[in-house]
C-alpha positions in Angstrom: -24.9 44.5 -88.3 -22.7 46.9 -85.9 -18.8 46.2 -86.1 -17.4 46.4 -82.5 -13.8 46.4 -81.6 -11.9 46.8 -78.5 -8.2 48.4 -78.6 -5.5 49.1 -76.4 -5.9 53.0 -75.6 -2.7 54.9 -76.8 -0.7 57.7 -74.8 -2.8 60.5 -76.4 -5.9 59.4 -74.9 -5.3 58.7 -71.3 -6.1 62.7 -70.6 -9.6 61.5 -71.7 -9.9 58.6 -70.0 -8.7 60.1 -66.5 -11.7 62.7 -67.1 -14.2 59.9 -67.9 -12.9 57.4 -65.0 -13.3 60.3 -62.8 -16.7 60.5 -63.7 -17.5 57.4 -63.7 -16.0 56.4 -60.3 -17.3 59.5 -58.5 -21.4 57.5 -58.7 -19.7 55.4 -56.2 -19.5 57.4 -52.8 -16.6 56.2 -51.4 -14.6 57.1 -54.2 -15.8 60.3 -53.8 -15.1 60.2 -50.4 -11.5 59.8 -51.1 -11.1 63.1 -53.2 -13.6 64.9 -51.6 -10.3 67.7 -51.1 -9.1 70.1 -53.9 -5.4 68.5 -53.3 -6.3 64.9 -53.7 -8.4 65.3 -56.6 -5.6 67.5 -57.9 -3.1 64.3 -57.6 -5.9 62.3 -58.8 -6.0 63.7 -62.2 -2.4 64.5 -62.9 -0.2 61.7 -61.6 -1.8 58.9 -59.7 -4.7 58.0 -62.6 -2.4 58.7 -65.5 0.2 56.6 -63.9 -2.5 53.7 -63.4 -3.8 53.7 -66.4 -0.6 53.8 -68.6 1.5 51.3 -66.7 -0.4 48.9 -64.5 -4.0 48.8 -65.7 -5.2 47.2 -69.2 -6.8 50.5 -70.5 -9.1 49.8 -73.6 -11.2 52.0 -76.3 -14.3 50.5 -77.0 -15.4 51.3 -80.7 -18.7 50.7 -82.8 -18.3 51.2 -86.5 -15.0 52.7 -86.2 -16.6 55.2 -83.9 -15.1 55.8 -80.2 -18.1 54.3 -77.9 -16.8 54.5 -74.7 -13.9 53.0 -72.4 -12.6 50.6 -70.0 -10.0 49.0 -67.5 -9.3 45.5 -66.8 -7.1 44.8 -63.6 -4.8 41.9 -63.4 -3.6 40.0 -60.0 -3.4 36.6 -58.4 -5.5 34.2 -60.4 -8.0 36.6 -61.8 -8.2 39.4 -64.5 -11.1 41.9 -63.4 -13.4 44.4 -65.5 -12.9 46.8 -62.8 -14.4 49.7 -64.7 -16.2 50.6 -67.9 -18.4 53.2 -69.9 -20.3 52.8 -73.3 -21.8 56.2 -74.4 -24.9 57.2 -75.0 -26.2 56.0 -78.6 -24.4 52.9 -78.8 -25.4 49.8 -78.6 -24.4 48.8 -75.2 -25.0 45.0 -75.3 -23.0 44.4 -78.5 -19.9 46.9 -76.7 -19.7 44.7 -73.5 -19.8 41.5 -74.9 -17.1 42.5 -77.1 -15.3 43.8 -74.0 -15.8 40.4 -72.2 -14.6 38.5 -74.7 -11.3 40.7 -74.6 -11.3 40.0 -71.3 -11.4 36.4 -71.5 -9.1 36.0 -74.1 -6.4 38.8 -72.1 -6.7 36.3 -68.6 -6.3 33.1 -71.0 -3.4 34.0 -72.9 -1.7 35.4 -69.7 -2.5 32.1 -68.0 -5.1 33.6 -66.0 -7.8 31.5 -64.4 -10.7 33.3 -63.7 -12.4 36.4 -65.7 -14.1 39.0 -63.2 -16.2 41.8 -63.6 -17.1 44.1 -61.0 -20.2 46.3 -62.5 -21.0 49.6 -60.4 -24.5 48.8 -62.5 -26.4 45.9 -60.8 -29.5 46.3 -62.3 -31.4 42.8 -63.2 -30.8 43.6 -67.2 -27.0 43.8 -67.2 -26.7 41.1 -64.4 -28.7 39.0 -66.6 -25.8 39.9 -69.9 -23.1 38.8 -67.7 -25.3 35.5 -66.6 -26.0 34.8 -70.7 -22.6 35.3 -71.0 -21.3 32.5 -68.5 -20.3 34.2 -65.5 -21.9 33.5 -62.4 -21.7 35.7 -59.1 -19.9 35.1 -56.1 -21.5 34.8 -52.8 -19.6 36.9 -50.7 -20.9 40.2 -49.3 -23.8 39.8 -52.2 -27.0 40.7 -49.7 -27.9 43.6 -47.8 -31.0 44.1 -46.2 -32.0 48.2 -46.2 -34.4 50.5 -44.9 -35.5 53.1 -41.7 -35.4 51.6 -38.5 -35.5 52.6 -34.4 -34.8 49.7 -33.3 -35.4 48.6 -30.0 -33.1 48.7 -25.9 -31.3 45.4 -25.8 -33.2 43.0 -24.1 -30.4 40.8 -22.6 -29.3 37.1 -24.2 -26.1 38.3 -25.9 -23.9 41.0 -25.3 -21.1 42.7 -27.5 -17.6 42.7 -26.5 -15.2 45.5 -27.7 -12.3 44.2 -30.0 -9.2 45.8 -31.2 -8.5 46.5 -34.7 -5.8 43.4 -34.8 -8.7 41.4 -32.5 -11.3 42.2 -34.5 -9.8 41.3 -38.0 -8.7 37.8 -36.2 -12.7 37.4 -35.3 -14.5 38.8 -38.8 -12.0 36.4 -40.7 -12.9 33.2 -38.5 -16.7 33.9 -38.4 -16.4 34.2 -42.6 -14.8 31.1 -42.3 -17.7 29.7 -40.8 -20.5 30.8 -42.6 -18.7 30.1 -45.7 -18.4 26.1 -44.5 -22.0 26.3 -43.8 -22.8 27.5 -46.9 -20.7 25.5 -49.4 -20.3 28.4 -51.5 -18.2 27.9 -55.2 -15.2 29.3 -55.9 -14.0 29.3 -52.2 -10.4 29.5 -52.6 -10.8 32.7 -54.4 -12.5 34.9 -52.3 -10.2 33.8 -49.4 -7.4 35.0 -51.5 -8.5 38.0 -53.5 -12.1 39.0 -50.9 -11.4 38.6 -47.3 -10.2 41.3 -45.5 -6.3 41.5 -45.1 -6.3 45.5 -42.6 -8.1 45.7 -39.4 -11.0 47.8 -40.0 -11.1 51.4 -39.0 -14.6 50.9 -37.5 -15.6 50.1 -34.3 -16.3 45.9 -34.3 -17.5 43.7 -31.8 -17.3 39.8 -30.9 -20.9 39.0 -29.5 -21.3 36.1 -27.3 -24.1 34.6 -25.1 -24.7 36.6 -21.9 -25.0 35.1 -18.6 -28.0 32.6 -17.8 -27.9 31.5 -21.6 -26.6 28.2 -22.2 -23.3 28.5 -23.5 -22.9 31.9 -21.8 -19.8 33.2 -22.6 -19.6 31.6 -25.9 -18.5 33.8 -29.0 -21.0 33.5 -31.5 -20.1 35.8 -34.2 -19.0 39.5 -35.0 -19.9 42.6 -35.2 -19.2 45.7 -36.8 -20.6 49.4 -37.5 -20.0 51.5 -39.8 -21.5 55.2 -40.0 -21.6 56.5 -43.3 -18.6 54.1 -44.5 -20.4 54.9 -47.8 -20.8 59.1 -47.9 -24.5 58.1 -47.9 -25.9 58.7 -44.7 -26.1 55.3 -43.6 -24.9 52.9 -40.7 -23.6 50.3 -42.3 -23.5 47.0 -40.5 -21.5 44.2 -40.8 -22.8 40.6 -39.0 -21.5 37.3 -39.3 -23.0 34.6 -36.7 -22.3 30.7 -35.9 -24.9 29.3 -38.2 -27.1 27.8 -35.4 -28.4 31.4 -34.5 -29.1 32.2 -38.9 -32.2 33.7 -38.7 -33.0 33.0 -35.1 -34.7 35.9 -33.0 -31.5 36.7 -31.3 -30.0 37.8 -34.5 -32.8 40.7 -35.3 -32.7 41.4 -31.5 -29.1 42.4 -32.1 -29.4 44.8 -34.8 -32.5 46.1 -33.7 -30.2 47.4 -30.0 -27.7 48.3 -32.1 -29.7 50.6 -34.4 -31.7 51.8 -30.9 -28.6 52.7 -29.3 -26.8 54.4 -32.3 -30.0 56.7 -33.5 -30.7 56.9 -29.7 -34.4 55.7 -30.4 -34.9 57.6 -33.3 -35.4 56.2 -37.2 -32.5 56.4 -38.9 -31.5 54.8 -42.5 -29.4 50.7 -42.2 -28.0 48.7 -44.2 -27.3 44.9 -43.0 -24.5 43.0 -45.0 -24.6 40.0 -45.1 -21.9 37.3 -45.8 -23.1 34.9 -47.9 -26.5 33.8 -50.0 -27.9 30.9 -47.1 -27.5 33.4 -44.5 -29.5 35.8 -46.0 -32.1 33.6 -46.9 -32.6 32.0 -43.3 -32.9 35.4 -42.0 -34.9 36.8 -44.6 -38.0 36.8 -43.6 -37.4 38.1 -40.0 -35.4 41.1 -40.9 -38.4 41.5 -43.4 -40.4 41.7 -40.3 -38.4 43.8 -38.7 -38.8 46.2 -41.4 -36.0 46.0 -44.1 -35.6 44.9 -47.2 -33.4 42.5 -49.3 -31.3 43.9 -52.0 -28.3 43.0 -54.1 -25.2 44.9 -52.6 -24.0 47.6 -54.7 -20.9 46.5 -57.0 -21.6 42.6 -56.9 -18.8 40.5 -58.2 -19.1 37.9 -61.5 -16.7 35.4 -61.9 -16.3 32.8 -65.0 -13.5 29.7 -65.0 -11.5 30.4 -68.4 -8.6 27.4 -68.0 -9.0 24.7 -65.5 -6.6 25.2 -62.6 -2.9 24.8 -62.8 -1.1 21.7 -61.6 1.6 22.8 -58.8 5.0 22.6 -60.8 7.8 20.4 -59.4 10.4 21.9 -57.4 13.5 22.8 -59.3 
């Protein structure tokens, strides 16, 4: 049987290590989107990784047989230490590495008094979700479903309309429809992604309350939000972000909305969309109508895994 350790990485590696988490992160485009410049990647590799990785990251050397396998970084904040990051080399056996690296995980966040492990794969595939399943972690609905694919769309037909917000409006308006859809949904864990998922900065991107146009019933009424996003991901697509009172989950005004949406941006024309999606009962009351309208579902790209490791802390008496 393979021996597999995991060890704290020491000074002489970190040069390494910034080449490899360089690497590794660039597969995700909006990291590369951040260093897309000579300059940043410069700072990149000589001061802001090395700096991270020595003195406020958990930087481990994964090792099979005594043999260096690969590497990783575990992040530590609020209630929760996170498997941000990690790479097993070619040859190894990759199942044996990460449940060794899991374990260190769950032993870091419960001798530090931590309450949740987290791991954060930039691989979703169903194999490895399934190793982190076996493994006891479950993942979070928030953000998990995205429904993708080439679509024209279709002029607004009337019903709703979309009402311009500012960036301090429009954070106010994404974090009470979350709210919402969250209560609908009766997700797990919901004090946690509060704390450590919703959004705490206005969004750089133009959002939107939408709210029942006149001669509805209700007209006026803000129904949910709104938000697009060109190519937030370096990858050519409009990115759209939708939150709506449950009532209208699934209902042919919500497809009506991105379809005018998509019509308006790509001025007619096909162009590639990706729907996000806030939770796991939205996205399977509208399912089968954004199915229709010609996308698919998928698992968002770097889904998040949770796993209880202590129970909760009592609140300690004031002093």
């Amino acid at each position: 049987m393979p021996a597999f350790g995991v060890r704290p990485a020491n000074k002489s590696e970190i040069k390494t290590i910034v080449a490899w988490f360089i690497q590794e992160r660039s597969k995700d485009a909006r990291f590369a989107q951040m260093n897309r410049s000579a300059w940043q990647r410069f700072m990149m590799r000589t001061w802001v990784l090395p700096r991270y990785l020595r003195s406020q990251a958990n930087t481990f050397v994964l090792e099979q047989d005594g043999r260096t396998a690969g590497f990783a970084v575990v992040e530590q904040a609020g209630e929760w230490v996170t498997l941000s990051e990690f790479s097993i080399d070619a040859g190894f056996d990759g199942d044996g590495l990460l449940r060794a690296l899991l374990r260190t995980t769950e032993e870091l966040a419960r001798d530090r008094e931590y309450r949740y492990a987290r791991v954060a794969p930039l691989d979703n595939s169903p194999p490895r979700l399934a190793l982190f399943r076996s493994a006891g972690y479950e993942l979070v609905d928030y953000y998990l479903w995205s429904f993708t694919g080439e679509l024209a769309g279709q002029a607004a037909t009337g019903g709703v309309e979309l009402r311009a917000l500012n960036p301090k409006e429009g954070l106010q308006q994404r974090t009470a429809a979350l709210k919402e859809e969250l209560d609908a949904s009766q997700v797990a864990e919901r004090a946690m992604i509060e704390e450590s998922l919703f959004p705490r900065r206005p969004s750089p991107h133009p959002s939107y309350a939408i709210a029942l146009a006149g001669g509805e019933a209700g007209a006026g009424q803000t129904i949910g939000y709104l938000s697009l996003r060109p190519n937030e991901r370096d990858d050519g697509v409009l990115s759209i972000a939708l939150s709506l009172a449950p009532a209208y989950w699934g209902a042919p005004v919500e497809t009506q909305i991105v379809a005018a949406v998509v019509h308006d941006r790509g001025d007619g024309q096909a162009i590639p969309v990706r729907v996000m999606i806030s939770t796991s009962a939205h996205a399977d009351r509208s399912e089968a109508p954004f199915v229709a309208l010609g996308l698919k579902r998928t698992v968002d790209d770097r889904p998040i895994l949770s796993k209880i490791v202590q129970p909760a802390q009592p609140d300690k008496p004031g002093l």
